[in-house]
N, CA, C and O atoms as a MOPAC input file, in Angstrom:
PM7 MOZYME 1SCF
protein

 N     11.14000 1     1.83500 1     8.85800 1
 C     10.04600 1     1.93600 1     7.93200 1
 C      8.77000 1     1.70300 1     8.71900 1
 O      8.68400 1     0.75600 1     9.50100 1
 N      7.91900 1     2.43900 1     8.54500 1
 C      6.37600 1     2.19500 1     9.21700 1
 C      5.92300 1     0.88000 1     8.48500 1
 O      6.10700 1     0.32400 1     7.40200 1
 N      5.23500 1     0.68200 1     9.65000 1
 C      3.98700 1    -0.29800 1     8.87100 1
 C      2.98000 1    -0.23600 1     8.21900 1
 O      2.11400 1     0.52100 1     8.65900 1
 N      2.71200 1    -0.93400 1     7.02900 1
 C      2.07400 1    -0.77200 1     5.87800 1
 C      2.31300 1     0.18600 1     4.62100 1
 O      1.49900 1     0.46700 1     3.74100 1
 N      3.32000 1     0.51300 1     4.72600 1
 C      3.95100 1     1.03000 1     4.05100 1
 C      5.08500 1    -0.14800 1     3.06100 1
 O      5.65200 1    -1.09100 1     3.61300 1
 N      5.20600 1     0.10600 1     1.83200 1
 C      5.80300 1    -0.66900 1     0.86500 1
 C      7.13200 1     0.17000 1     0.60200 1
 O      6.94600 1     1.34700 1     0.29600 1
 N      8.40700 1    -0.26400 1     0.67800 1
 C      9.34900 1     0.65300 1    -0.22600 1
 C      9.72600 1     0.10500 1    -1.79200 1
 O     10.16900 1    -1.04000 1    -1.88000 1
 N      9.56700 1     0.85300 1    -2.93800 1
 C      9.99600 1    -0.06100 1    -3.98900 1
 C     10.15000 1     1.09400 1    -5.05300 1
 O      9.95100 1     2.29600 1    -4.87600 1
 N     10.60100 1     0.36000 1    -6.34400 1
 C     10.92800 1     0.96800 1    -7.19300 1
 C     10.10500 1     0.88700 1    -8.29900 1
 O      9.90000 1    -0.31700 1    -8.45100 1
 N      9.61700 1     1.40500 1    -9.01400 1
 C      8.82200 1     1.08500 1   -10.82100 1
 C      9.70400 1     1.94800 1   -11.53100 1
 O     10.02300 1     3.10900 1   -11.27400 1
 N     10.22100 1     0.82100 1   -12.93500 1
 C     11.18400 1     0.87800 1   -13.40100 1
 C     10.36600 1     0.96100 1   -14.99600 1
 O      9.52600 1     0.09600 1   -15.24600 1
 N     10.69400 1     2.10900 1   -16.08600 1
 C     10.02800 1     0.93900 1   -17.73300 1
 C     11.43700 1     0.61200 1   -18.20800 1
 O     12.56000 1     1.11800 1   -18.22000 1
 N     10.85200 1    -0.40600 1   -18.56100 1
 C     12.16000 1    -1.30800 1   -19.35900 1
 C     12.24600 1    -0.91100 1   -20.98100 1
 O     11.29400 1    -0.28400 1   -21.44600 1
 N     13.21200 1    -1.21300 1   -21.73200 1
 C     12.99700 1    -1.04900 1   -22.83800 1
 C     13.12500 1    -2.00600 1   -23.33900 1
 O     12.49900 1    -2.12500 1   -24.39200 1
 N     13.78700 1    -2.92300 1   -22.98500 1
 C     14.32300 1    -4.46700 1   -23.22300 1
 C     12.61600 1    -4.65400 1   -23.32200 1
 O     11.83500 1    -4.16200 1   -22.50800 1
 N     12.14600 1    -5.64500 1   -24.74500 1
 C     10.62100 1    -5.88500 1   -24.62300 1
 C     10.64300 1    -7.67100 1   -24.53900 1
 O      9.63700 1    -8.37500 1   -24.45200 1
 N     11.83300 1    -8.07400 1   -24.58400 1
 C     11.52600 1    -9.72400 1   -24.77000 1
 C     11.88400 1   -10.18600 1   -23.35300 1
 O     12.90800 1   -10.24600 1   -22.67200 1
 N     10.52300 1   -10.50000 1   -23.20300 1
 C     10.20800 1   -11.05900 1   -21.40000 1
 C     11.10300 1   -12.91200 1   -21.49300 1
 O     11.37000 1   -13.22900 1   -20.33400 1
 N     11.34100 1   -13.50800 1   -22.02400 1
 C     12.11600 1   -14.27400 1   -22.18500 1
 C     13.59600 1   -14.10300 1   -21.55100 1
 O     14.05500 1   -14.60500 1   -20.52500 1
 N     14.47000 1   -12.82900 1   -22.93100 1
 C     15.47300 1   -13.08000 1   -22.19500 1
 C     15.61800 1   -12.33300 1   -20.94900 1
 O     16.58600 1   -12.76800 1   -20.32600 1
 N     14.85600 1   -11.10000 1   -20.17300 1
 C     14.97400 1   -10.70500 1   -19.64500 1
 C     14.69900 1   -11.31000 1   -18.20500 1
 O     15.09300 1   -10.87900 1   -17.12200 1
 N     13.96400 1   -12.35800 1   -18.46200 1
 C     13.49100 1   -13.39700 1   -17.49500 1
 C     14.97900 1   -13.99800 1   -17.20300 1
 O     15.43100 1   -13.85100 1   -16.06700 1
 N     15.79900 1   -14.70900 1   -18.25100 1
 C     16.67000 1   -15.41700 1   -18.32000 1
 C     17.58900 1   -14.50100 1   -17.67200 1
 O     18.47700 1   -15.16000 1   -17.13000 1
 N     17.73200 1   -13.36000 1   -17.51900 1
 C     19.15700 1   -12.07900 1   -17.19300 1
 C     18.60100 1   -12.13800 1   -15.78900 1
 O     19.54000 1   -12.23600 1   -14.99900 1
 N     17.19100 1   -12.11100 1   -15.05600 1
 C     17.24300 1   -11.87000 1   -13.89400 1
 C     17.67700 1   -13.56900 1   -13.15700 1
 O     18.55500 1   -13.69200 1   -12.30300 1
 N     17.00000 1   -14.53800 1   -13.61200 1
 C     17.49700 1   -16.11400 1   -13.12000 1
 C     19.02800 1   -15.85800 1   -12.66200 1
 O     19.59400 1   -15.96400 1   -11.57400 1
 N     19.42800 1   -15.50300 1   -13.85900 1
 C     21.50800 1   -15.27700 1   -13.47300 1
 C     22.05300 1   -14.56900 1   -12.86100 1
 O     23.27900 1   -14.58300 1   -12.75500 1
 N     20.90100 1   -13.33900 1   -11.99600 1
 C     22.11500 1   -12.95200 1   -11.09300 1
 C     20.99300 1   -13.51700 1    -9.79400 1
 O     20.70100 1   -12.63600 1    -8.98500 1
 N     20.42600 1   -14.76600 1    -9.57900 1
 C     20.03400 1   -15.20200 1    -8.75900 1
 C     18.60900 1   -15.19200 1    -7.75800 1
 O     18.42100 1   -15.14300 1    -6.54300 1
 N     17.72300 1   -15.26600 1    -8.97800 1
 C     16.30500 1   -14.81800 1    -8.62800 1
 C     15.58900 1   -16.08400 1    -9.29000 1
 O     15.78600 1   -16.51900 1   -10.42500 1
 N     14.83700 1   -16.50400 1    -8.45600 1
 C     14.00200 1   -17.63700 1    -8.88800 1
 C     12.65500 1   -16.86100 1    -9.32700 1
 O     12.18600 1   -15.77300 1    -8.99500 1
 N     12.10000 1   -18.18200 1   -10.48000 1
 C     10.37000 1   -17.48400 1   -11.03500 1
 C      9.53400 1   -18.13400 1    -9.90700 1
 O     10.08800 1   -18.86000 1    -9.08100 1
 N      8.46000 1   -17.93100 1    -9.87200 1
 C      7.35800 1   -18.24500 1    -8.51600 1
 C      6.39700 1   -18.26400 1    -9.45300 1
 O      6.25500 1   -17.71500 1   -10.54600 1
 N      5.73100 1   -19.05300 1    -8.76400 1
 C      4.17300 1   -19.41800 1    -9.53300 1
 C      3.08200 1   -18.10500 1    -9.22900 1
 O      3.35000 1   -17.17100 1    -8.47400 1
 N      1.98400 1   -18.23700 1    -9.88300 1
 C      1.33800 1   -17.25200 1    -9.86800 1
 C     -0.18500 1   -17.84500 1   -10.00800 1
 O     -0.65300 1   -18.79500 1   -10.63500 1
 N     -0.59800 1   -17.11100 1    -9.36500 1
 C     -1.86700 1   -17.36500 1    -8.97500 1
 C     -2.82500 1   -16.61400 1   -10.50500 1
 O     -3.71000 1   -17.01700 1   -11.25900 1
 N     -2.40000 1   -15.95400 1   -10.42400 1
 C     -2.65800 1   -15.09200 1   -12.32800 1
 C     -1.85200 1   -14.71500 1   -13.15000 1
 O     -1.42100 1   -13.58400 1   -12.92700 1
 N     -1.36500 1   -15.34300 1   -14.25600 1
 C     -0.34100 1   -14.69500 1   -14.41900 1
 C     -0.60100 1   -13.60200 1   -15.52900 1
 O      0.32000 1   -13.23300 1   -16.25900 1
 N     -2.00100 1   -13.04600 1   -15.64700 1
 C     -2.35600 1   -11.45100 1   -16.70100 1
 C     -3.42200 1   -11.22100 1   -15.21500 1
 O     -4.20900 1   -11.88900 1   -14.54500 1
 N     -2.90200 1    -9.95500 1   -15.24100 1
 C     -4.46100 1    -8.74600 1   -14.64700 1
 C     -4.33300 1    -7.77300 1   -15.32900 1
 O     -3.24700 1    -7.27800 1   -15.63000 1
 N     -5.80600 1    -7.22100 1   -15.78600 1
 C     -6.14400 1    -6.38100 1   -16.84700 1
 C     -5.56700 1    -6.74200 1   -17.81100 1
 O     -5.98200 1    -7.81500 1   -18.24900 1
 N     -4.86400 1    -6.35000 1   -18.28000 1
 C     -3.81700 1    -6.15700 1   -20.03600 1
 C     -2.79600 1    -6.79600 1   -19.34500 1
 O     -2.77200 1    -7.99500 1   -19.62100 1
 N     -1.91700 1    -6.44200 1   -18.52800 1
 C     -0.50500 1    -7.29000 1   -18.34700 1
 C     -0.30100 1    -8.63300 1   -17.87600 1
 O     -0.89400 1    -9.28800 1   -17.01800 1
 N      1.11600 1    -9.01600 1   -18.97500 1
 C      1.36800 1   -10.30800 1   -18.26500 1
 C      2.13900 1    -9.97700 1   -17.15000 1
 O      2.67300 1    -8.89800 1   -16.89300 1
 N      2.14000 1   -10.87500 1   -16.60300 1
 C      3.27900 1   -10.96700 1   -15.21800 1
 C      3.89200 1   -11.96200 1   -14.94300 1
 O      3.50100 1   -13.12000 1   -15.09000 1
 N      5.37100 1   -11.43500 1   -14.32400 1
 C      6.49200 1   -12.60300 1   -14.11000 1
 C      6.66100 1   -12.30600 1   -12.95600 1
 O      6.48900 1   -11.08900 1   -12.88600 1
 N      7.02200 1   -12.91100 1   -11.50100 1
 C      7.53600 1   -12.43500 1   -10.34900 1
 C      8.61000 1   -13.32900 1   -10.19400 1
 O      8.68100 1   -14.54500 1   -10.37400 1
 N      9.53100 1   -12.39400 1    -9.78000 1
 C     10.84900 1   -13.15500 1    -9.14000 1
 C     11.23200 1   -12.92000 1    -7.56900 1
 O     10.88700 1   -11.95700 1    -6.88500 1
 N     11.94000 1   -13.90800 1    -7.20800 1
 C     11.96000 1   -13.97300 1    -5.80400 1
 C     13.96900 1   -14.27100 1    -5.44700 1
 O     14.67000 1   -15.09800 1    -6.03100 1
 N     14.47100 1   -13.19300 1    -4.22900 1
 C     15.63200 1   -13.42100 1    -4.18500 1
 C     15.75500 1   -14.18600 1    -2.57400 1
 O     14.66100 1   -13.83700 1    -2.13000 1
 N     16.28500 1   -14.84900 1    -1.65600 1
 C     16.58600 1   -14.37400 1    -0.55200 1
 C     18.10900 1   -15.08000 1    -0.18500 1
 O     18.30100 1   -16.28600 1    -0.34300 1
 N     19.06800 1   -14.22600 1     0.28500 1
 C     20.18300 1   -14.87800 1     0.27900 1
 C     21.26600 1   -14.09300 1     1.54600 1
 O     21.58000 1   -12.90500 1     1.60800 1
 N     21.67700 1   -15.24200 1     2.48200 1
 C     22.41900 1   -14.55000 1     3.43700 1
 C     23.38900 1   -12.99500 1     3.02100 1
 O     23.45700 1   -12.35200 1     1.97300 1
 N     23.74200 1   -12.89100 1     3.75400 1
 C     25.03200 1   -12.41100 1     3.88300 1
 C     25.22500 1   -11.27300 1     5.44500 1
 O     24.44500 1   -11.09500 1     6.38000 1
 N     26.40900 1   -10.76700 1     5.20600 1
 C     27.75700 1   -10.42100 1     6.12400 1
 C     27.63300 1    -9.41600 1     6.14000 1
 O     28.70000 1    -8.94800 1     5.74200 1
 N     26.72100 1    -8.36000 1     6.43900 1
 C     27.36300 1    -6.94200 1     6.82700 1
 C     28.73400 1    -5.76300 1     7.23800 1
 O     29.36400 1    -5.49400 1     8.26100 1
 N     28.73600 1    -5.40300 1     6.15300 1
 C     29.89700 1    -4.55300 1     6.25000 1
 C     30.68000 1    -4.37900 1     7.44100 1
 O     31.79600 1    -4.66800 1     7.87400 1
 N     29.21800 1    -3.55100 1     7.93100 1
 C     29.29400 1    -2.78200 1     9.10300 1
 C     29.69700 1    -3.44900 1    10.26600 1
 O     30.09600 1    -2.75000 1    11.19800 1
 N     29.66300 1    -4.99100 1    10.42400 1
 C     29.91000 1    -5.80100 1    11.47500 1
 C     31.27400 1    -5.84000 1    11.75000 1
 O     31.72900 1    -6.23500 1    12.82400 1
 N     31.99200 1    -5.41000 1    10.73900 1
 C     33.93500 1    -5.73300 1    10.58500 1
 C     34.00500 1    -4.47500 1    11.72400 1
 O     34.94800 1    -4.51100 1    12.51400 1
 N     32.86300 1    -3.18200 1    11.84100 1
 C     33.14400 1    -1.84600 1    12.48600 1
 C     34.00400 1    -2.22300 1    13.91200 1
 O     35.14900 1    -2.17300 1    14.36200 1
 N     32.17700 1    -2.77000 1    14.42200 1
 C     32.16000 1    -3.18000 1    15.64700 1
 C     33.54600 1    -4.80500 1    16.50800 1
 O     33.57400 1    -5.28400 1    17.64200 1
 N     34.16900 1    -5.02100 1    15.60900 1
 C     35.01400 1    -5.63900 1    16.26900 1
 C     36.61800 1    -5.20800 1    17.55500 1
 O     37.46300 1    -5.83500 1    18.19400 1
 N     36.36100 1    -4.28700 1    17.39300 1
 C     37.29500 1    -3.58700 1    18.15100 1
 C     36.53600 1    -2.59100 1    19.63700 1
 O     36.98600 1    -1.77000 1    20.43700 1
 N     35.28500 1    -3.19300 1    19.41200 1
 C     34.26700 1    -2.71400 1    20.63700 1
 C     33.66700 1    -3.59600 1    20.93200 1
 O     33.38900 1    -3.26600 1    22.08500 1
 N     33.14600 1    -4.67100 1    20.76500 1
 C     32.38700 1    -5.97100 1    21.22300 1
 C     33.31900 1    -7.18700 1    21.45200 1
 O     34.39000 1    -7.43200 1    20.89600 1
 N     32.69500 1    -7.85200 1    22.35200 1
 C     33.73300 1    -9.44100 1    22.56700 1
 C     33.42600 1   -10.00700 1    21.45400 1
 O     32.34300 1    -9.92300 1    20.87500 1
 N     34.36900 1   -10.60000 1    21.12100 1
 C     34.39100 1   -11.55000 1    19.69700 1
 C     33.59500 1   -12.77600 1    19.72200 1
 O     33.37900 1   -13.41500 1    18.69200 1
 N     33.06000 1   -13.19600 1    21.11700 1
 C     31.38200 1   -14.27300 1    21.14400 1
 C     30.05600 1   -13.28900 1    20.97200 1
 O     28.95600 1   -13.82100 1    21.11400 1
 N     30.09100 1   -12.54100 1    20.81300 1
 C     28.49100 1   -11.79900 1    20.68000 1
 C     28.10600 1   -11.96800 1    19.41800 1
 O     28.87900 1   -12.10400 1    18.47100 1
 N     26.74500 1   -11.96600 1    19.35400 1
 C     25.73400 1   -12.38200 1    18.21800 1
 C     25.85800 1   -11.81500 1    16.77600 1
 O     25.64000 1   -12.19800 1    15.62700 1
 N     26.26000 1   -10.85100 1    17.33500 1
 C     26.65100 1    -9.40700 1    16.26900 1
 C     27.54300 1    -9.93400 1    15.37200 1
 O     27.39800 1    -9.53800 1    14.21600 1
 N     28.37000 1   -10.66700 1    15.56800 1
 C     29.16800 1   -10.99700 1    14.61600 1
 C     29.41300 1   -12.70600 1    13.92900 1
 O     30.27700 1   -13.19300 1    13.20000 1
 N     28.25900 1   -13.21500 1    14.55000 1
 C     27.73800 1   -14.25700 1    13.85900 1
 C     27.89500 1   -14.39100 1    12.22300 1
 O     27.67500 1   -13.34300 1    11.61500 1
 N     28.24600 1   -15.53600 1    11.43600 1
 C     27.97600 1   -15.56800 1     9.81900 1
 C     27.03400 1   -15.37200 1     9.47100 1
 O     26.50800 1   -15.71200 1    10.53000 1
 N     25.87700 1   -14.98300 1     8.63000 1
 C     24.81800 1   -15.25500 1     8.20000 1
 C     23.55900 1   -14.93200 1     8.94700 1
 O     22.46100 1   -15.45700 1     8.76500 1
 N     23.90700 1   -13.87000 1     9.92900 1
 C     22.69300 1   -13.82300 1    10.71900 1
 C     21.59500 1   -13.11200 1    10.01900 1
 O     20.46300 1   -13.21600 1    10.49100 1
 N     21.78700 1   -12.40800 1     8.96200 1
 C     21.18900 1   -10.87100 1     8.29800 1
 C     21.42900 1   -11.53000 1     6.77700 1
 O     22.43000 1   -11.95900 1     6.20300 1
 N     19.89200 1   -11.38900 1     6.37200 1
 C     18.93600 1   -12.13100 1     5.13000 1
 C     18.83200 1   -10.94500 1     3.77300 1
 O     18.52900 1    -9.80900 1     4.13500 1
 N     18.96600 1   -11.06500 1     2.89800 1
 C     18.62900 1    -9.79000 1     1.96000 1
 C     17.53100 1   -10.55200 1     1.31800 1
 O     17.82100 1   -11.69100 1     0.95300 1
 N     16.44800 1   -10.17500 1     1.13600 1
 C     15.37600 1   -10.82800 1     0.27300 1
 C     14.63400 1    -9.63100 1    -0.55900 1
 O     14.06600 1    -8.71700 1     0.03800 1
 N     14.68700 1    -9.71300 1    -2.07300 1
 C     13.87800 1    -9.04600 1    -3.08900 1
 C     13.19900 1    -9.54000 1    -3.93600 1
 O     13.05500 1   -10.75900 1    -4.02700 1
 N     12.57000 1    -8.56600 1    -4.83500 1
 C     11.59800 1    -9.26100 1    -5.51000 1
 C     11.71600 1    -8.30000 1    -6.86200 1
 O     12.00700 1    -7.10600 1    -6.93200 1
 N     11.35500 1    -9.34000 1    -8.01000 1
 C     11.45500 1    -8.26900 1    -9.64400 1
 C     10.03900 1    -8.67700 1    -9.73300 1
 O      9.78300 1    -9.84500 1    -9.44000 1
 N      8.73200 1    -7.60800 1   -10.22300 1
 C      7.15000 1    -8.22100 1   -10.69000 1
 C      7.51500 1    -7.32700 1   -11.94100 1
 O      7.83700 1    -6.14000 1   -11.88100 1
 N      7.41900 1    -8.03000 1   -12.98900 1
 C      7.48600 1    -7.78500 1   -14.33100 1
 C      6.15000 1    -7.60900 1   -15.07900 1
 O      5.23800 1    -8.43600 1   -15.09700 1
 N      6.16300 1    -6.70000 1   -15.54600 1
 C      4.42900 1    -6.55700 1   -15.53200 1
 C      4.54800 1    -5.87200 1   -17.67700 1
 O      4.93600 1    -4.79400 1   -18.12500 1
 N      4.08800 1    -6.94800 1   -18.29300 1
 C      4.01800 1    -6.67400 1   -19.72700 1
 C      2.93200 1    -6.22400 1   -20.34300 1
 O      1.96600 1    -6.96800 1   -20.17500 1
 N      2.69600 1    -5.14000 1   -21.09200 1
 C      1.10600 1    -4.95500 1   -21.99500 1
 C      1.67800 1    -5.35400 1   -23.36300 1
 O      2.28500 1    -4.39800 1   -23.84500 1
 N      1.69300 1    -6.43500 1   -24.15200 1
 C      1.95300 1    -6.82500 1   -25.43800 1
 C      1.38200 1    -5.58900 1   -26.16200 1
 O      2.18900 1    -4.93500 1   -26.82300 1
 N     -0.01300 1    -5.14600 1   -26.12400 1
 C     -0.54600 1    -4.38300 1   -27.38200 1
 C     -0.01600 1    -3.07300 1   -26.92600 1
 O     -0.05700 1    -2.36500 1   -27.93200 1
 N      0.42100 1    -2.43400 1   -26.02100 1
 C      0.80400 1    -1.18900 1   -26.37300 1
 C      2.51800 1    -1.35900 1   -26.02100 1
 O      3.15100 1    -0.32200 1   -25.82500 1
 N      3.06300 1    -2.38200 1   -25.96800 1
 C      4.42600 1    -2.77000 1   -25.98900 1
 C      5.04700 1    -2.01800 1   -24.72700 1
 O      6.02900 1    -1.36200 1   -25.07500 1
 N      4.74400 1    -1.90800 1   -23.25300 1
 C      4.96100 1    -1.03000 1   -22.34500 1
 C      5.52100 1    -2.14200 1   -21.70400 1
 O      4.72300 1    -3.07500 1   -21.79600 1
 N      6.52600 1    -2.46300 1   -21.10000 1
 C      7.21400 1    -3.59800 1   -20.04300 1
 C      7.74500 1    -2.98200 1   -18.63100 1
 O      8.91600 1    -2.60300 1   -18.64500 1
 N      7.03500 1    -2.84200 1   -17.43900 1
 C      7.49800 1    -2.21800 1   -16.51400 1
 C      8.37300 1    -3.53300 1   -15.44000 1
 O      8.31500 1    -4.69700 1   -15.83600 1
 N      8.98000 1    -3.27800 1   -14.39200 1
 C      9.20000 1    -3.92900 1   -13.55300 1
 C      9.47000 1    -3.30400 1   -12.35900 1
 O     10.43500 1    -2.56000 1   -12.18400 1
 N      8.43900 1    -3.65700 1   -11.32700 1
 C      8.60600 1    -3.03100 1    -9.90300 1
 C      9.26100 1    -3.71700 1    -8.90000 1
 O      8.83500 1    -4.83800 1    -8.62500 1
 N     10.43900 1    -3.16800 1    -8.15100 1
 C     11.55700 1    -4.04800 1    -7.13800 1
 C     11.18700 1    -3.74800 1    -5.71300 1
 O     10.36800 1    -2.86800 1    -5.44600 1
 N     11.68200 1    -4.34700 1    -4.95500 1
 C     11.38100 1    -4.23800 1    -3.16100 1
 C     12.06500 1    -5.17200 1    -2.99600 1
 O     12.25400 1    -5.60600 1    -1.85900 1

């Protein structure tokens, strides 16, 4: 990916109750984060934050080609971190949420 460049998704939700939908993202493991604003323009906003090891598939590949001390196949070396910004307009009832 170049730099300065963002990859992400904008999603509309139809689900309109920022509550439980708040509560559905907490459970599959996303914390809320404080916010420095939490309305710009018309929307409210929720941001969620993920970051959590894991094991690459692809590492099981390379075992039959690398010595079994190389880095490569370390536990936990490789981080997945995302983000849900939930972005609500109450008066025209529009609930988007953009991922990365």
């Amino acid at each position: 990916m170049s730099e300065g460049k963002l990859q992400i998704g904008v999603y509309k939700i139809e689900e309109k109750n920022l509550d439980n939908l708040s509560a559905i993202i907490e459970e599959k493991g996303y914390s809320n984060q404080e916010l420095e604003n939490e309305e710009i323009s018309e929307y409210r906003l929720k941001l969620f934050y993920q970051n959590k090891p894991t094991h690459p598939k692809w590492k099981d590949f390379f075992r039959s080609v690398a010595k079994a001390n190389q880095d490569i196949f370390k536990k936990n070396k490789s981080w997945i971190e995302g983000f849900i910004l939930l972005l609500f307009n109450e008066e025209k009832d529009n609930l988007y949420a953009v991922t990365g």
